[in-house]
C-alpha positions as a Python dict, from the first residue, in 0.01 Angstrom:
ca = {
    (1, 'X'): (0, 0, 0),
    (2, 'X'): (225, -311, -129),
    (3, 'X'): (477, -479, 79),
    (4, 'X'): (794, -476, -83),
    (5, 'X'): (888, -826, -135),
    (6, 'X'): (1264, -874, -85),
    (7, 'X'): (1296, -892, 336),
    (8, 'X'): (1327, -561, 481),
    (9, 'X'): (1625, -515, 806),
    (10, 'X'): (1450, -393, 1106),
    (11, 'X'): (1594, -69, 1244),
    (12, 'X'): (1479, 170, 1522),
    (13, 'X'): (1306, 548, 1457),
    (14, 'X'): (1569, 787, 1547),
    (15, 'X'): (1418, 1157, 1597),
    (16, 'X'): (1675, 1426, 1634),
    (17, 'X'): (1636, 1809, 1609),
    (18, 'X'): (1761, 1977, 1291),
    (19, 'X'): (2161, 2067, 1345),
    (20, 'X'): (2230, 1864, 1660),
    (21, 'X'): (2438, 1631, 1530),
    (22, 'X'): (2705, 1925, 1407),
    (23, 'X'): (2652, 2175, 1679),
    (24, 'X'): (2828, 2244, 1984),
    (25, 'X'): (2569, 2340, 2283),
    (26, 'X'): (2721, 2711, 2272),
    (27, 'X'): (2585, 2748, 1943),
    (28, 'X'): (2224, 2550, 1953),
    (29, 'X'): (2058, 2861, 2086),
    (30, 'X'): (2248, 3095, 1841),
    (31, 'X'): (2100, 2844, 1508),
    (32, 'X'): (1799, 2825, 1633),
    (33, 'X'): (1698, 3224, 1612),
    (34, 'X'): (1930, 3141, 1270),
    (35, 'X'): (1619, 2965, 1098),
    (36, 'X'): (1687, 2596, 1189),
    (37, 'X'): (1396, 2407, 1219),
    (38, 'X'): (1310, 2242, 1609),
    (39, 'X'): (1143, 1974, 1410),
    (40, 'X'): (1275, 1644, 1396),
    (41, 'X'): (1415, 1410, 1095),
    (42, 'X'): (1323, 1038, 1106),
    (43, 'X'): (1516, 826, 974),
    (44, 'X'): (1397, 469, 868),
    (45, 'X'): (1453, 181, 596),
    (46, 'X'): (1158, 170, 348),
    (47, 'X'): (927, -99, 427),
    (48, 'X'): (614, -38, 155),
    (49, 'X'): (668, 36, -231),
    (50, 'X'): (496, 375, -161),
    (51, 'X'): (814, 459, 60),
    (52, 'X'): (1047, 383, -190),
    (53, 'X'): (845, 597, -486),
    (54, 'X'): (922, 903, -284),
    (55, 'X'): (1292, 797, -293),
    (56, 'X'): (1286, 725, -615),
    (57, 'X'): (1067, 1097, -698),
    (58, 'X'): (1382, 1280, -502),
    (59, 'X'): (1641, 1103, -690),
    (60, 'X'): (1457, 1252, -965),
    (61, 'X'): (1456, 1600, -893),
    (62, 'X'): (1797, 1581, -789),
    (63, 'X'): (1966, 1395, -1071),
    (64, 'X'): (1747, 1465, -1384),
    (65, 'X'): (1635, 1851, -1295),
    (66, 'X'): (1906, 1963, -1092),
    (67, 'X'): (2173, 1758, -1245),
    (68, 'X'): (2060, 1718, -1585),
    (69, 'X'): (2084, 1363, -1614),
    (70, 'X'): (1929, 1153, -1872),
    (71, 'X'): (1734, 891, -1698),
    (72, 'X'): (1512, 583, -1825),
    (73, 'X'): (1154, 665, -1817),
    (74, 'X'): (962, 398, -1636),
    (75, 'X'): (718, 582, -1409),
    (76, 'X'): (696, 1001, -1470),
    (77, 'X'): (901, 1182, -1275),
    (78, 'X'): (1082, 905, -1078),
    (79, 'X'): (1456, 761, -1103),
    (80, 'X'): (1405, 400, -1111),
    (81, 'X'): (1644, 125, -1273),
    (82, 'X'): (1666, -270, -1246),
    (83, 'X'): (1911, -263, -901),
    (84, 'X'): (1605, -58, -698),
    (85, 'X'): (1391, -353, -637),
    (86, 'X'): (1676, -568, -497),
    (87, 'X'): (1799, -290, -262),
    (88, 'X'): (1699, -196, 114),
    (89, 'X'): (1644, 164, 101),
    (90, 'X'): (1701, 427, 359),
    (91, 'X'): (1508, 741, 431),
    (92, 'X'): (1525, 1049, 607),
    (93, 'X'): (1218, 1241, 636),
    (94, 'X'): (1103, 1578, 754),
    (95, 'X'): (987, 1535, 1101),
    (96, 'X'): (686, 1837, 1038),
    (97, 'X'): (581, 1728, 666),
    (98, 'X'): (673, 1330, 681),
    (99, 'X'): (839, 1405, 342),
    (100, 'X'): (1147, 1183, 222),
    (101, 'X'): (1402, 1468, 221),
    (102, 'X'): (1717, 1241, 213),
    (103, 'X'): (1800, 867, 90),
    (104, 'X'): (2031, 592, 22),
    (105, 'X'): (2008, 268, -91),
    (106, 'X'): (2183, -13, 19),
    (107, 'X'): (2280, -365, -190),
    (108, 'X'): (2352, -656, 22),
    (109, 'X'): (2562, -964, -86),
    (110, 'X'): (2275, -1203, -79),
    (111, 'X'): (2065, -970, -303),
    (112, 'X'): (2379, -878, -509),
    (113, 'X'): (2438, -1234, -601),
    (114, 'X'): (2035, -1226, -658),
    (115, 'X'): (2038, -1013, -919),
    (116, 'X'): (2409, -1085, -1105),
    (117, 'X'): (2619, -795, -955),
    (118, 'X'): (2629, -430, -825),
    (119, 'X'): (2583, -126, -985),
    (120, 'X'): (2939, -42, -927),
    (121, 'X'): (2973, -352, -1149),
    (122, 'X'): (2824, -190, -1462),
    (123, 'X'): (3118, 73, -1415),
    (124, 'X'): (3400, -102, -1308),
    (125, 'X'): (3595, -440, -1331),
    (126, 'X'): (3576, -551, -984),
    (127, 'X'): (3752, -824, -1018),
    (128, 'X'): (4030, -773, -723),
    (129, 'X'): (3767, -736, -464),
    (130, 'X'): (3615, -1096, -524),
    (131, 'X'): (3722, -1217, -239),
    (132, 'X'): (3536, -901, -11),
    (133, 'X'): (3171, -979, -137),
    (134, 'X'): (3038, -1203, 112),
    (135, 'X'): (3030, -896, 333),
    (136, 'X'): (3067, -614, 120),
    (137, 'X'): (2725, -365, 46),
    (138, 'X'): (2712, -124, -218),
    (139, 'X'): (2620, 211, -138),
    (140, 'X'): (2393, 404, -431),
    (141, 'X'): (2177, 693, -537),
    (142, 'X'): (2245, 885, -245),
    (143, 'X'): (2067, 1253, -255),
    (144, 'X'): (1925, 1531, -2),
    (145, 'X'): (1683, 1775, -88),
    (146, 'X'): (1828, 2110, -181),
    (147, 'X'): (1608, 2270, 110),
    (148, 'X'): (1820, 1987, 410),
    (149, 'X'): (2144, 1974, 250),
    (150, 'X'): (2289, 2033, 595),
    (151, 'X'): (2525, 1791, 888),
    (152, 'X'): (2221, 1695, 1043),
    (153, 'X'): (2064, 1517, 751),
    (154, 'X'): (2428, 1329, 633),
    (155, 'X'): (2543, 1230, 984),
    (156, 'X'): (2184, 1103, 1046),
    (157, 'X'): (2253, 873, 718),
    (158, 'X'): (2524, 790, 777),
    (159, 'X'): (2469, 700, 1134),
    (160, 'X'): (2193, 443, 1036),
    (161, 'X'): (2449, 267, 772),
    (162, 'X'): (2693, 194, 1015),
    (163, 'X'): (2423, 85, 1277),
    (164, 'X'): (2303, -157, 984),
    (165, 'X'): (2662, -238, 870),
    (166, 'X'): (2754, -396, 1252),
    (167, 'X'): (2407, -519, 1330),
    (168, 'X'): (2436, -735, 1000),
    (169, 'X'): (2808, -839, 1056),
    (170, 'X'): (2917, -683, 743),
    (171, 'X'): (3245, -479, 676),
    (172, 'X'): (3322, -329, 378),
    (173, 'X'): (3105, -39, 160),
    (174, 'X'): (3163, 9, -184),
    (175, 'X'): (2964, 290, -466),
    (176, 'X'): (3063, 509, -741),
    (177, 'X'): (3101, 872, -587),
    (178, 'X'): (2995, 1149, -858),
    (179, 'X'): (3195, 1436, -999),
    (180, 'X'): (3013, 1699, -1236),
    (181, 'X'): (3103, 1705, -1559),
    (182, 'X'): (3020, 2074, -1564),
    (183, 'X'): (3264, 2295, -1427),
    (184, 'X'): (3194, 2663, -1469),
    (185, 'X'): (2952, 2638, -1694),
    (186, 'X'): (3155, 2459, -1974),
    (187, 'X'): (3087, 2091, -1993),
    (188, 'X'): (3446, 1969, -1971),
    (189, 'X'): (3616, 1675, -1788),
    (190, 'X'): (3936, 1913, -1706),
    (191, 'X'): (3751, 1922, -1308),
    (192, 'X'): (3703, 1585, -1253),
    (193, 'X'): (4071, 1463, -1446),
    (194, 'X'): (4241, 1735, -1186),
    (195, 'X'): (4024, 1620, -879),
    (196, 'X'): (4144, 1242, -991),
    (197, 'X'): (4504, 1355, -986),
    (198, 'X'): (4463, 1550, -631),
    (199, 'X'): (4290, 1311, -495),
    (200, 'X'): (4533, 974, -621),
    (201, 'X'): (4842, 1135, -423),
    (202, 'X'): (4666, 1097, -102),
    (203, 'X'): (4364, 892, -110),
    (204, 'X'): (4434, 591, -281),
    (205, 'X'): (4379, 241, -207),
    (206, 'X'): (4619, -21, -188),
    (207, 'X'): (4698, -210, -508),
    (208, 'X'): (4550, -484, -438),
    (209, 'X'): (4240, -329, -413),
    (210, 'X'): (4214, -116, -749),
    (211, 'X'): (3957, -176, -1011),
    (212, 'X'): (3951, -64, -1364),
    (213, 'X'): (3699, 176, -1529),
    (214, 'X'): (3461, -2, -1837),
    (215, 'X'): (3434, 333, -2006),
    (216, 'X'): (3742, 563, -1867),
    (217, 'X'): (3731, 897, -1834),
    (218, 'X'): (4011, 1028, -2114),
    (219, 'X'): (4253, 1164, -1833),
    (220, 'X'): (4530, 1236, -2063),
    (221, 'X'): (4311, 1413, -2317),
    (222, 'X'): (4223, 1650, -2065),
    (223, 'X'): (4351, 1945, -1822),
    (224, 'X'): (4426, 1837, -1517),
    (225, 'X'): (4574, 2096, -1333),
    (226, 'X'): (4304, 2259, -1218),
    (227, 'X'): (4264, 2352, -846),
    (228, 'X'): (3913, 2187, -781),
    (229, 'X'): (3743, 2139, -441),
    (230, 'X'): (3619, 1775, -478),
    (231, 'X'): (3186, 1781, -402),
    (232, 'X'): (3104, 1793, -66),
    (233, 'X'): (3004, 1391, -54),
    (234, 'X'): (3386, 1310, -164),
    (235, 'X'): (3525, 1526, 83),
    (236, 'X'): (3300, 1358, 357),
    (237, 'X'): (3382, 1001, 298),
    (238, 'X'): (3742, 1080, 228),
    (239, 'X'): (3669, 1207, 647),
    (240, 'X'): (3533, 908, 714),
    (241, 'X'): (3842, 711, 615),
    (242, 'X'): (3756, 596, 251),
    (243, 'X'): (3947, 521, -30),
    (244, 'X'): (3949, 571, -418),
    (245, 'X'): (4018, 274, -594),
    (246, 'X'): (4129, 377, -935),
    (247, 'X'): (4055, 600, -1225),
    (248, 'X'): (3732, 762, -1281),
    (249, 'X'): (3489, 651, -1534),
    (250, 'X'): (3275, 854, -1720),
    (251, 'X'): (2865, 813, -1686),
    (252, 'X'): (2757, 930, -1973),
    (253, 'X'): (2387, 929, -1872),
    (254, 'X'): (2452, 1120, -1534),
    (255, 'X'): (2666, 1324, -1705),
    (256, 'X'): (2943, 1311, -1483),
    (257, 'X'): (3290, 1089, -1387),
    (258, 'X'): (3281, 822, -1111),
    (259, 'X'): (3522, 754, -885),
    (260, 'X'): (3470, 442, -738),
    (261, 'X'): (3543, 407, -368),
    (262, 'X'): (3535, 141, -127),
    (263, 'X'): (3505, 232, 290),
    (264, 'X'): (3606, -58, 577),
    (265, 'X'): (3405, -33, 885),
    (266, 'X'): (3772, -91, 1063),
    (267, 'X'): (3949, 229, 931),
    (268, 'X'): (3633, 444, 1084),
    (269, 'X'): (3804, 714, 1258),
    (270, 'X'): (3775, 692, 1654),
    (271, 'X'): (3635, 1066, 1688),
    (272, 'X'): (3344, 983, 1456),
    (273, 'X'): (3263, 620, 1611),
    (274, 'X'): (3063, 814, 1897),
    (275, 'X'): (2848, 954, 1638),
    (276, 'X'): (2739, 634, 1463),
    (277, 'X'): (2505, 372, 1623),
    (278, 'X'): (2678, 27, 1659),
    (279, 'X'): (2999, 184, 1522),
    (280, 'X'): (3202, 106, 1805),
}
């Protein structure tokens, strides 16, 4: 079992049982006899590179089989790129089977400036956010296994960011949020060109905070009037009180367009601050 050698941030086990975090007590009895597991979910930063192989084999299973992405093969069956080593990643596990059913990783400034950038970086010209960096963390490669794609799982992510975010003094989290490129079968960017223009009357940042795309999705090439739900990840950070900060770019790889989106620990909204650790 190797150590992982960048330093690791302590952070507590927290057990909870499946669906507590969403549920009102009226209802725990009824979603129990509804096949919800009493089991708990741990949730836990990775602190062997054993830990983070089972991260990287359900970022695999999610993006390439499920998603269809077209990922670099450096170990079988595994997502892994140059970012993963520099990153503090966060699991949830299955509290019966001790199997990483949920993750995150996590890019702080130190180890951005460690390795020459962020992800988001690669996508975008992030120039306008310079002066954010010294306490800004980029959020990436977040997945859930199929079988846990419920509140339980998310909110118990989330939860552990936010503890990390205040324990570690740090304020601002920024990641490319993913929009299929496949939209009823058809591989088209008419979804993700009509979320973009839904989304940009509502939900975007401030000038001073946009960013340009390196590789832009072709927005006026494309349909977008569609009437789209944005993926279920969008919708819950938009909740949470993020913002978009410019056009979508198109990954190629992953097959889909990025939005890129940047969330301040200070626009958290009050009725979700009792949820999060440390999020007060």
């Amino acid at each position: 079992m190797k150590e992982l050698p960048n330093p690791t941030f302590p952070i507590s086990q927290i057990a909870l049982p499946r669906g507590s975090l969403h549920q009102s007590p009226q209802n725990q009895s009824a979603a129990s006899s509804n096949q919800v597991s009493k089991s708990a979910i741990k949730v836990s930063w990775a602190k062997h590179q054993d830990e983070v192989r089972e991260a990287q084999k359900l970022r695999y299973e999610v993006f390439a089989n499920e998603m269809g992405a077209r990922l670099p093969v450096t170990i079988a069956g595994h997502d892994i790129d140059l970012f993963d080593d520099y990153c503090e990643h966060l699991l949830v596990k299955d509290g019966d089977s001790d199997a990483v059913i949920g993750t995150y990783r996590v890019l702080t400034p130190v180890q951005a400036k460690r390795v020459g950038g962020t992800y988001t970086d690669t996508e975008f010209d992030l120039t306008r956010l310079r002066f954010m960096r010294e306490r800004m963390v980029e959020l990436g490669r977040s997945c859930v296994h199929p079988g846990h794609r419920h509140g339980g799982v998310i909110l118990a992510l989330w939860g552990a960011l936010f503890e990390f975010m205040s324990r570690n003094q740090l304020d601002t989290m920024i990641g490319c949020a993913s929009i299929p490129m496949l939209h009823n079968g058809i591989v088209s960017g008419d979804a993700a060109a009509s979320m973009w223009r839904q989304l940009s009357t509502k939900n975007l940042a401030s000038i001073e905070f946009h960013v340009r795309p390196r590789l832009p999705l072709p927005i006026d090439e494309l349909d977008a009037t569609l009437l789209v739900e944005p993926p279920a990840l969008i919708r819950g950070y938009l909740k949470l009180g993020a913002k978009i900060l410019g056009a979508p770019a198109w990954d190629p790889d992953f097959n889909t367009a990025d939005l890129p989106m940047m969330l301040q620990v200070k626009d958290l909204p009050l009725r979700y601050r009792k949820n999060f650790v440390g999020a007060s």
